[in-house]
N, C-alpha and C positions, 0 to 999 in steps of 0.2 A: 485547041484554042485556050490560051491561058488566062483563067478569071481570078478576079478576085474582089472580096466583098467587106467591104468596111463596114460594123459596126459601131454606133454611139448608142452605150446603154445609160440612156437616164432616169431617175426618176419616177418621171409622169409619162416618158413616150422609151418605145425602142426606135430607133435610126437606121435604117442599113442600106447601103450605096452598091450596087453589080457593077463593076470596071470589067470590060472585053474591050483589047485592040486599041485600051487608049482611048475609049470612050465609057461615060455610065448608059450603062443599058436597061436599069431595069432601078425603082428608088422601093422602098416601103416605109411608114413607119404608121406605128402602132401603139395604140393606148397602153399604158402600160403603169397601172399606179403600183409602185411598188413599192409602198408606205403601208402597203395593204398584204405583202408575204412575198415571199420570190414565188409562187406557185402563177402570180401574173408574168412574173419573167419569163417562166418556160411556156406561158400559155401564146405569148405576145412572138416569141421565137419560131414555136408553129403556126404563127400567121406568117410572118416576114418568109420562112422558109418557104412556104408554098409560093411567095411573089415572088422568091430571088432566084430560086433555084439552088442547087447544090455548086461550090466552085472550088477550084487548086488550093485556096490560101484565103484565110479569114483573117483580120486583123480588128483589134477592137480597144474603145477606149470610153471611157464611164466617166458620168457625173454623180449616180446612182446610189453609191457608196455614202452620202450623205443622208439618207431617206432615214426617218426613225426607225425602221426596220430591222437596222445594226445599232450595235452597241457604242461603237465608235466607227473612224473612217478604215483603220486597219483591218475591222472585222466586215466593213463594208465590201471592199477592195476583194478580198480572200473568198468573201460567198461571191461575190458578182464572176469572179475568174472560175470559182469552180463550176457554177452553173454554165458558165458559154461554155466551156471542154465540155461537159457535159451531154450540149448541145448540139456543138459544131465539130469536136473532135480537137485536134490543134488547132489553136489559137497564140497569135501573138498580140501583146497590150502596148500599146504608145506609152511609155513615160518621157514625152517633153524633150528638151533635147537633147535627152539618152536614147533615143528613135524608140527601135522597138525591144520588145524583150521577150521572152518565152513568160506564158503561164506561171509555169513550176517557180518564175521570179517577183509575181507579183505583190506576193505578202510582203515581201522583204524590202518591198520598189514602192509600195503604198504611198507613201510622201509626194512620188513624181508621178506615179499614174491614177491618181484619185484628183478628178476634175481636167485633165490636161485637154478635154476635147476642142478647147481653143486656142490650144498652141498649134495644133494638128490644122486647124482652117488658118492662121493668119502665117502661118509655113507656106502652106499652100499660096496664096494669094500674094505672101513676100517675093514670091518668084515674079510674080507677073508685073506685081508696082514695087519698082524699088522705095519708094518712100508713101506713102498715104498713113491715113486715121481709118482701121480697121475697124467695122460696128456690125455688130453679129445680133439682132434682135428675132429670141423666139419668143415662145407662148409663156414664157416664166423667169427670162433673164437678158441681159442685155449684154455683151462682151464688147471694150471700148481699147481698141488696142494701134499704138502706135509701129509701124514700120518704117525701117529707116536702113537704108542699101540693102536692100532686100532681105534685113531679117527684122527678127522679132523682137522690137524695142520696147517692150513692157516691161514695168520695173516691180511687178510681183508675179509670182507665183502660185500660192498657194490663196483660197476663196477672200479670207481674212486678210493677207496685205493686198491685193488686188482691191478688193473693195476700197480699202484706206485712199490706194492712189486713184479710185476714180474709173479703174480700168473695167472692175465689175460692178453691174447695176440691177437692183432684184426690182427691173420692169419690164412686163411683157406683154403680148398681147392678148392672151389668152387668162392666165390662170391667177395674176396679182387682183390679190381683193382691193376694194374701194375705198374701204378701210384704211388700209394704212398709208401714212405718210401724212396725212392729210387733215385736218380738225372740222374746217369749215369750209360752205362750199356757196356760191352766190347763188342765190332762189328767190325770186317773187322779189325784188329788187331788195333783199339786204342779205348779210349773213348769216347763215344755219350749219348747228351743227351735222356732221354726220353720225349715226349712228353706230355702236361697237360693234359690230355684228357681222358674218362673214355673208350678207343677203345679195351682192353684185359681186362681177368680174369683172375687167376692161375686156372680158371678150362681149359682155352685153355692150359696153359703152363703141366699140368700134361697129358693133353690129348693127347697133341702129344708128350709125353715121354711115353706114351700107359701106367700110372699108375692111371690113372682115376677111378676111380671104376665105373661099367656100368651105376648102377643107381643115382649115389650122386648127377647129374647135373638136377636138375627138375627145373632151372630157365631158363629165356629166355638169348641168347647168346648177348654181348654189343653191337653188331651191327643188333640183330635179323635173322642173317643168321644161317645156318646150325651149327650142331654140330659134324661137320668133321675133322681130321686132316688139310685137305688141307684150311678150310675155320679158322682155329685155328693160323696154320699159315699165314697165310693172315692179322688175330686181330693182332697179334706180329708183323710184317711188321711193319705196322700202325704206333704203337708204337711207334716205333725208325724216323718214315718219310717216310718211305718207302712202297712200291707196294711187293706185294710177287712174282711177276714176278723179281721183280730185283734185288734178293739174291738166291741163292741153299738152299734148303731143309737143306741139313746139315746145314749150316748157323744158318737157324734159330731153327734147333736144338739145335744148340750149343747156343743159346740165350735163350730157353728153358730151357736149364739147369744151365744157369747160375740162372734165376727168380727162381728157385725151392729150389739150394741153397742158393742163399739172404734169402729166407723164413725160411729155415732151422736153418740159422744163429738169423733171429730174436728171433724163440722159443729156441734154446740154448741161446741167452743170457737170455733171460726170465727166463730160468729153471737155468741158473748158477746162476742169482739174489737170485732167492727160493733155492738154495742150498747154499748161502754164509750166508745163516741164523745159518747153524750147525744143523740144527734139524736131519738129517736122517747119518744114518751112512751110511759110501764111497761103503758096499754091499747091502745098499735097491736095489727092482729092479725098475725099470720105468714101469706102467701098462698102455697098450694102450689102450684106447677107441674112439669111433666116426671114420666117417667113412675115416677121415687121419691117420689112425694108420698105414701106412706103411710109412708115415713120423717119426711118435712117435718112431716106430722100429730104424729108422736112428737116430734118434733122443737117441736113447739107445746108441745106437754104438759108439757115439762123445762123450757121458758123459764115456764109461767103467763101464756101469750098464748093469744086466739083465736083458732081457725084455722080459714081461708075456703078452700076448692078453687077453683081458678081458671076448672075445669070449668064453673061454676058459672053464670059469669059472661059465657063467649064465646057469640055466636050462632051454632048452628050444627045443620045440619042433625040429626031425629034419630037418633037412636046413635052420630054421631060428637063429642061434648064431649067424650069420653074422651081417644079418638084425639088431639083438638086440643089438649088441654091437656100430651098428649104432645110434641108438636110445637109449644110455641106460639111459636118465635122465626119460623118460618114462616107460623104463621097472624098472630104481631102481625105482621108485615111487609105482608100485604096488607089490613090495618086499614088502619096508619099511614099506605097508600098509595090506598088507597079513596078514593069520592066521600063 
């Protein structure tokens, strides 16, 4: 039986996708903050191993390489490759669309395979929709990418012109603090500032709007307390100055939702950036992936585009389409690398 298993090492999570037969069979991913040593790399790798099992052919592709951890992205690139051979034995790396490349080329390849794990999903998915607005939202980034005759019509590459054209967005659902972007917020009917301070998530603010997804939150919470509503609203308190004692719940409801839509707001103007290009005609639909895709759904709604779940579309064992569409720059990986 010929397997094989994609890896996306990022970060804050590891990723990895089991392909048998043409189908995923098997997802994991795992906490993995690796701003903190590659000794969480290899820790996070014997968890995934234990879910994936051992398989034919490993393929793998990093965002990771950017983590302060390295000195630069090239020194990033080079420990991330040596530790998965390491790991896994042979391994080949996605650089983009030079496919794949052997380990031993990675240092040298740094340029194309440092961040490419969203060329590797809107590859994938260009097969399926010859034209749509590709939107990949995880726990910490947002990828906003046009397709056009089924390739990949993004006009950067690399984290830096990507941002510029709109195509990446540092919003997610999980790990972007409250903080940034943002100066003031509306409270007790006027404006207040918010606070410098790293004391909320948008994963408190989606939590207590109950759209959290159960499993998306595998990091520790800004204060280390519980992962509860009541203790979510209490981070948001904070925030603004305040004790969660000394506002109503609805209150900070209603300041919940207002974080949810600033967020909103940032990835539509992202994606109206990538669409003031001309490339996709006014009925492409918008495809959701990662596990913010009930943002990307709203995210549909604001543009008057139709919107396909990507779920939808991957083969894969049942009850896992979920999971996969969470992780799909893993699972495209061992599409793109499949028989």
């Amino acid at each position: 039986m010929q397997s094989v298993i994609g890896w996306d090492i990022g970060g804050a999570h590891l990723k990895g996708a089991r392909l048998e037969d043409g189908r995923i069979v098997a997802v994991a991913q795992i906490a993995c903050p690796l701003w903190l040593g590659l000794d969480h790399l290899h820790k996070a790798f014997a968890e995934a191993k234990a879910v994936l099992g051992p398989a034919a052919r490993h393929v793998a592709t990093m965002t990771g390489e950017l983590s302060d951890a390295f000195a630069d992205r090239d020194a990033g690139v080079a420990a991330i490759a040596a530790a998965a051979v390491q790991e896994l034995g042979p391994v080949t790396f996605y650089a983009g669309p030079q496919g794949f490349v052997p380990a031993d080329a990675a240092a040298k390849l740094s340029h194309v395979i440092a961040s490419a794990n969203w060329h590797a999903s809107a590859s994938l998915v260009a097969r399926h929709f010859g034209e749509a607005l590709f939107v990949d939202m995880g726990s910490t980034t947002t990828d906003i990418i046009p397709l056009k005759e089924g390739h990949v019509a993004a006009r950067g590459s690399t984290d830096a012109a990507r941002m510029a054209h709109g195509e990446l967005v540092y919003a997610g659902i999980v790990r972007s603090f409250l903080m940034a972007g943002l100066r003031h917020v509306p409270f007790d009917g006027r404006w207040v500032p918010i606070m410098n301070e790293a004391f909320a998530t948008t994963s408190d603010v989606y939590r207590v709007l109950g759209t959290l997804p159960e499993d998306a939150d595998l990091m520790p919470t800004a204060d280390g307390q519980p992962k509860t509503g009541a203790a979510s609203r209490a981070r948001l308190a904070r925030q603004i100055g305040l004790d969660a004692r000394d506002v109503s719940e609805t209150a900070l409801d209603q300041l919940a939702a207002f974080f949810a839509e600033a967020q909103l707001r940032e990835i539509s103007d992202g994606a109206l950036l990538v669409l003031s290009g001309n490339v996709l005609d006014k009925t492409a639909p918008v495809i959701g992936a990662g596990a913010g895709r009930f943002v990307v759904e709203r995210l549909a709604a604001r543009l008057a585009r139709p919107y396909e779940d990507v779920a939808h579309l991957l083969p894969a064992a049942p009850g896992l389409r979920r999971r996969a569409a969470d992780c799909l720059p893993a699972c495209a990986l061992a599409f793109l690398a499949g028989p």
